[in-house]
N, C-alpha and C positions, 0 to 999 in steps of 0.2 A: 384180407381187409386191412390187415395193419402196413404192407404194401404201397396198398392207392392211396391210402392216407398220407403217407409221406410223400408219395410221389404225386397229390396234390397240394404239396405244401408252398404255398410264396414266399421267397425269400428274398428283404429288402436291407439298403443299408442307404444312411445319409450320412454326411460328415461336413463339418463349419468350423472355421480356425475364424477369429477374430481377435483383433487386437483387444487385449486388458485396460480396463478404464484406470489404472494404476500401473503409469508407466515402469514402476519399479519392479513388477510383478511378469512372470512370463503371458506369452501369447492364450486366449481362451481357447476350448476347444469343447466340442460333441462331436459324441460319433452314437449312432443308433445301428442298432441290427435288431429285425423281427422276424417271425416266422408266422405264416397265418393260414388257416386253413376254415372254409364254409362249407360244410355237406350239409345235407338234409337232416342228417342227424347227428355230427360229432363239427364240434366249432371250439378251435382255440387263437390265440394270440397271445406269442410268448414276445415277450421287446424288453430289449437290455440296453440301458443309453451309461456310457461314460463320459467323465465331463467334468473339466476345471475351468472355476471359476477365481479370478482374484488370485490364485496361486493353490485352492484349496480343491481337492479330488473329490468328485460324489458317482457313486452309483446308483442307477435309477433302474427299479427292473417292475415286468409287471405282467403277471400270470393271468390266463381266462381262457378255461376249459368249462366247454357243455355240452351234454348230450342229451339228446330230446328221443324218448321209444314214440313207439308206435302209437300212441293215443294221446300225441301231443303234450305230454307233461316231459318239463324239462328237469336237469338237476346236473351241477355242476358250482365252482367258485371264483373268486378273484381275489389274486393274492397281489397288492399293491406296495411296493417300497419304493418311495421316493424322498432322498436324501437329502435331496437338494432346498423340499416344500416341510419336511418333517412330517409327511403323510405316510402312513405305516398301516395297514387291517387287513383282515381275511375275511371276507363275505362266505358263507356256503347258501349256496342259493337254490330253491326250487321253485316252480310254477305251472301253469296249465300257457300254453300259446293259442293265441284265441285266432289270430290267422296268422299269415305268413309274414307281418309285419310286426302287432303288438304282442306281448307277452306281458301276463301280472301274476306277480307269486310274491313270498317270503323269502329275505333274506335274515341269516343268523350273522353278526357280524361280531367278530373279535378284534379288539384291537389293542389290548393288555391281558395278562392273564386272570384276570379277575374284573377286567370288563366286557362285559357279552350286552347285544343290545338284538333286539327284533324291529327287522325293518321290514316296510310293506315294499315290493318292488315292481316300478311300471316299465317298461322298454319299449321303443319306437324304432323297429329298422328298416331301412328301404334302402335295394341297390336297382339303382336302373343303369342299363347296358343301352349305350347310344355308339353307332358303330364301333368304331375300338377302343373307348373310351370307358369305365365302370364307376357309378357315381356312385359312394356309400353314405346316407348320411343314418348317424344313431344319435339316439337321445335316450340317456339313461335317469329314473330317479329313484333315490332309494331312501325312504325316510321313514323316523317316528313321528310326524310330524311335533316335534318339539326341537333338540336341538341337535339331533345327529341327521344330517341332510347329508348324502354324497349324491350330485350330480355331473353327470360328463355326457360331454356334446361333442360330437365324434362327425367330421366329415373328409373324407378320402378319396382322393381322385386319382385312377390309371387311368392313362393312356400306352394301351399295347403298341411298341415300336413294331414287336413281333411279335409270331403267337407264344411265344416263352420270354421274351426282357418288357418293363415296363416304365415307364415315367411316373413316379406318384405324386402328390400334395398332399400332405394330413394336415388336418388344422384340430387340435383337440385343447378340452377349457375341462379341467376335472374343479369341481368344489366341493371340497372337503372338508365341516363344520367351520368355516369362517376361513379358509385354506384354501386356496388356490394357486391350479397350477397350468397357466398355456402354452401349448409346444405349437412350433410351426412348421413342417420340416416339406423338406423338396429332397426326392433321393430314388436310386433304382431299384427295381424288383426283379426277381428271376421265380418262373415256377418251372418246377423240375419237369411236369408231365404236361 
């Protein structure tokens, strides 16, 4: 099992040098690298992005593992650092998936050591396969409805060059109590199996 998992794994990378809006200041730059894998029952996304801006170095990284048994109840986290936004928390999350698209449960969310909060959690995902093409779009929310809201809008576009490299587009919008963070990225994929 632990096998096909990795040898269903995607792995993508993008990379963007752009000129610094202060010419005094070296050239900007990202580079992303992810690993991503969807079974029926084990889903993770691991993405690691480095990246200077202005002359100054951030690390952005961002964990999400779940595993869903047999009776549809999920349980799994997301461990979010982004340096760049000062967004920083660890969700542990469980729920019931009501079909193959929504899911609603509880998440526990930490994001100092002596702030824990309980959020309600709804998710919306849908991948539609149009000849070699895979369109993903997700919609996440996670709230007390008072003032801890994280939302992220997630849509990912392959186009299989072959049945192993890929073309992607990601467009993702996380909000994060009053925080926001949009990536845009265009870069290749490779899956191993």
């Amino acid at each position: 099992m632990f096998k096909e998992l990795i040898l269903s794994t995607i792995l993508s990378a993008s990379f963007n040098l752009e000129s610094s809006n202060d010419e005094m200041k070296p050239n900007d730059y990202k580079f992303l690298i992810k690993a991503e894998n969807n079974t029926d029952n084990i889903n993770y996304l691991i993405e690691s992005q480095w990246e200077r801006e202005l002359g100054n170095r951030y690390r952005d990284y961002i964990f999400k593992i779940s595993y869903t048994n047999p009776r549809s109840i999920y349980y799994g986290f997301d461990l979010i650092s982004k340096e760049t936004k000062m967004i920083e928390y660890l969700s542990l999350n469980c729920g019931y998936i009501i079909n193959n698209s929504l899911q609603a449960g509880l998440s526990i969310k930490y994001q100092a050591i002596i702030k824990t909060d309980i959020l309600t959690h709804l998710e919306y995902q849908n991948s539609i396969k149009v000849n070699r093409t895979d369109y993903l779009f997700l919609l996440s929310a996670k709230s007390d409805f008072n003032k801890n809201n994280i939302f992220d809008l997630t849509v990912d576009v392959k186009t299989w060059i072959t049945d192993k490299v890929n073309l992607f587009f990601m467009a993702k919008n996380i909000y994060f109590s009053k925080k926001e963070d949009f990536q845009f990225k265009v870069g290749l994929g490779y899956k191993f199996k």
